[in-house]
C-alpha positions in Angstrom: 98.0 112.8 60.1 97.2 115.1 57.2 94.5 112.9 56.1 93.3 112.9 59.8 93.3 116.6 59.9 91.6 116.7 55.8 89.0 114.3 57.0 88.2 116.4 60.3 87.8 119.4 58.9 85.2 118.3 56.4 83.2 116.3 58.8 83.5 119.0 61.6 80.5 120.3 62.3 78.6 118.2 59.5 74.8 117.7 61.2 75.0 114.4 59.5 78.4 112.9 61.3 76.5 113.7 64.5 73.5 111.9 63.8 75.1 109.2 62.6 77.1 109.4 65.9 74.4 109.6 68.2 72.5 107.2 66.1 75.9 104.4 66.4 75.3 105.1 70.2 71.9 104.4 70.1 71.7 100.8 68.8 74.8 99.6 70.6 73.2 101.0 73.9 70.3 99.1 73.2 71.3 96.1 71.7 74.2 96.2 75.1 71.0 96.5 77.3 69.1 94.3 75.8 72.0 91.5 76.0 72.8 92.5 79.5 69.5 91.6 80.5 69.8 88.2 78.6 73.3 87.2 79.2 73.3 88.0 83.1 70.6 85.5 84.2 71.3 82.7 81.7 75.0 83.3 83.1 73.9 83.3 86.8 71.7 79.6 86.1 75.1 77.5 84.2 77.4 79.1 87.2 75.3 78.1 89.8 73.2 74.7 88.5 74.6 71.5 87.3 72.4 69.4 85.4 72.4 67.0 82.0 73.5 69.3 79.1 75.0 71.9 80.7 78.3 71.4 78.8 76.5 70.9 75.1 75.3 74.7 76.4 78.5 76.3 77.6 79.8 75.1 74.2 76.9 77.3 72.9 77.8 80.2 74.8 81.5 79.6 74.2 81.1 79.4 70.1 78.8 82.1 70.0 81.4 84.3 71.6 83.5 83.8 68.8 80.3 83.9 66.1 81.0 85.9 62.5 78.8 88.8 62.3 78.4 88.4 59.1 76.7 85.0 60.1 74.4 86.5 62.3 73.8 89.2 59.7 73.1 86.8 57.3 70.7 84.7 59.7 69.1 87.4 60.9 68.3 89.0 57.3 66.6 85.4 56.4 64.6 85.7 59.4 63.4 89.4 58.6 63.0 89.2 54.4 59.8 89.2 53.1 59.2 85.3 52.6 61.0 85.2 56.0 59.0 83.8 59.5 59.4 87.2 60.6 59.0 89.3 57.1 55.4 90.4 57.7 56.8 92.3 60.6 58.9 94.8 57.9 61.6 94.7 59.9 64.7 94.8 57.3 66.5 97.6 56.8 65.4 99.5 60.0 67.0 100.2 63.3 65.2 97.4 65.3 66.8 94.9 62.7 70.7 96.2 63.5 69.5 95.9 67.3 68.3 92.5 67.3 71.0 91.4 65.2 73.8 92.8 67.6 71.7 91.8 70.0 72.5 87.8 69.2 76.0 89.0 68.9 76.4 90.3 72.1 74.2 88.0 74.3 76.7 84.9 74.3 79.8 87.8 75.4 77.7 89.0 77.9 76.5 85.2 78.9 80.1 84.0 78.7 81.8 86.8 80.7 79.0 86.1 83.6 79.2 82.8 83.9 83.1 83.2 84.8 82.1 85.7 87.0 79.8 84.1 89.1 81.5 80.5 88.5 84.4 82.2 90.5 83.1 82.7 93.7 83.4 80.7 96.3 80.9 77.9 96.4 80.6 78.0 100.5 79.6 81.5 100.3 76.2 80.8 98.5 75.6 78.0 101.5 76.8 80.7 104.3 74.3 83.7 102.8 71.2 80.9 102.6 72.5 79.4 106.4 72.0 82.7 107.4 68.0 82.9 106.8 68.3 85.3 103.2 65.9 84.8 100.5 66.2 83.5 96.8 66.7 86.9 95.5 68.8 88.3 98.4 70.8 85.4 97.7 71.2 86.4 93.7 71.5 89.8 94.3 74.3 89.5 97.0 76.3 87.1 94.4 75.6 89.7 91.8 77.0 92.3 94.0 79.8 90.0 95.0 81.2 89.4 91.2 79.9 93.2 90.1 83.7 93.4 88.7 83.4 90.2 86.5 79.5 91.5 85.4 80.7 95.0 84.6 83.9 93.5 82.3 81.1 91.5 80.6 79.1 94.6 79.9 82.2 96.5 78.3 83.2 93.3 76.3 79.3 93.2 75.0 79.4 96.5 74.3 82.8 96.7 72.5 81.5 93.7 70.4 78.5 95.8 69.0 80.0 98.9 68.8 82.8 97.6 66.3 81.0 95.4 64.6 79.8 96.5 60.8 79.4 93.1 58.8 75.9 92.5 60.5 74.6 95.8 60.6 75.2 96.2 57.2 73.4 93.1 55.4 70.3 93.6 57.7 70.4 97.9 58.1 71.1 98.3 54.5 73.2 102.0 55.4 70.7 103.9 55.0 71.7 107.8 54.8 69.5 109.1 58.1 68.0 105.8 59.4 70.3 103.0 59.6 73.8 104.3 58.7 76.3 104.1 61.6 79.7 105.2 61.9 81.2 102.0 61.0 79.1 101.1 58.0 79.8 104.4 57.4 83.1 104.6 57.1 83.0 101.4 54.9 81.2 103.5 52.4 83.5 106.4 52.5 86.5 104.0 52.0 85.0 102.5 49.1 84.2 106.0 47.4 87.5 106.7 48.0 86.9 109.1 50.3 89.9 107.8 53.2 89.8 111.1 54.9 86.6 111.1 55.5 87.2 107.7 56.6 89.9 107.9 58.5 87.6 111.0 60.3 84.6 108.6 61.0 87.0 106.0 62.4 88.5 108.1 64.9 85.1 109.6 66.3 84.5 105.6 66.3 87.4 105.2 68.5 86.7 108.2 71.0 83.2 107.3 70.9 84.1 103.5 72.1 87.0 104.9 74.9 84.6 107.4 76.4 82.0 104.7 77.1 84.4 102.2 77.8 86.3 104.7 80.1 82.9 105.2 82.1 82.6 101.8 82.6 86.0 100.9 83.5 85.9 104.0 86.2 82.6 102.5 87.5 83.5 99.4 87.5 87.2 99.9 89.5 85.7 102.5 92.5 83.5 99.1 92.7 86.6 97.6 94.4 86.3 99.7 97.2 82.7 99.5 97.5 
């Protein structure tokens, strides 16, 4: 607790610790968004089709659920160096690189998480909404609607996944002071100065910074019982 206290004292109020806070939100918005708007569909076509492959794919999905960062980190940062497919772009060591890379790592959550969703309701309902006369997308957005629970726990564990993740961020952000440090990457540093109050400090903001946004979602996603 002293530590705690130490570390909070020199950080409070540093204009630095809130742009790096800010920043941390930032990306893993993004990168959340940006796998939300991936995962969702992809999970909404393997719950709802069957065809030839479909299992080799939910293997995919299921592996990269479990994927190393440092993996993707590592993948990513071939993709984005200078002799890279993508180096003519200059996209290492800049935000965009952290966002695509917890990007992949989020997408197969997200994609996972939705696919249980929708693969759980029942299958007579989707016949009883298109007996009924509605169109394509009345049909998806009443199944959408109808497993918003299951799609909202998706979004929490995607963004849980980015937010904690520092391996990644790290090998293709470079923790650069004022443009791609974030609070985990930065803690790592200030462990390895030495520094574990400040450390211990970072982590904790790291932690409210996760419940609050967590917390929103949660609340948002329980009053949808009684929507």
């Amino acid at each position: 607790m002293e530590l705690l206290l130490q570390g909070l004292a020199k950080v409070w109020g540093d204009p630095q610790v809130l742009e790096i806070t800010l920043f941390t939100l930032q990306v893993s918005g993004i990168a959340t968004i940006i796998s939300v708007l991936i995962g969702v569909p992809v999970g909404f076509f393997l719950a709802t089709r069957v065809f030839p492959g479909r299992n080799l794919i939910m293997s995919v999905v299921n592996l990269g659920m479990g994927l190393p960062p440092v993996v993707v980190g590592l993948w990513v940062s071939l993709l984005l160096w200078r002799a890279g497919p993508l180096g003519a772009l200059g996209l290492q060591y800049t935000p965009i690189a952290i966002i695509m890379a917890q990007g992949i790592i989020a997408a197969p959550i997200v994609t996972g998480f939705s696919t249980a969703a929708i693969g759980q309701i029942n299958p007579k309902l989707q016949m009883q909404i298109m007996a009924l006369g509605a169109s394509r997308w009345q049909l998806i957005w009443l199944m959408i609607r109808e497993a918003r629970l299951g799609l909202l726990a998706a979004v929490i564990a995607g963004f849980g996944g980015v937010i904690s993740e520092v391996g990644a961020a790290m090998m293709v952000g470079g923790n650069i002071s004022g443009y791609t440090r974030t609070l985990t990457t930065a803690t790592v540093l200030e462990v390895n100065k030495g520094h574990y109050d400040v450390a211990i400090a970072l982590g904790t903001i790291l932690l409210l910074l996760a419940f609050i946004v967590t917390a929103l979602l949660t609340l948002s996603q329980q009053k949808g019982r009684y929507i």
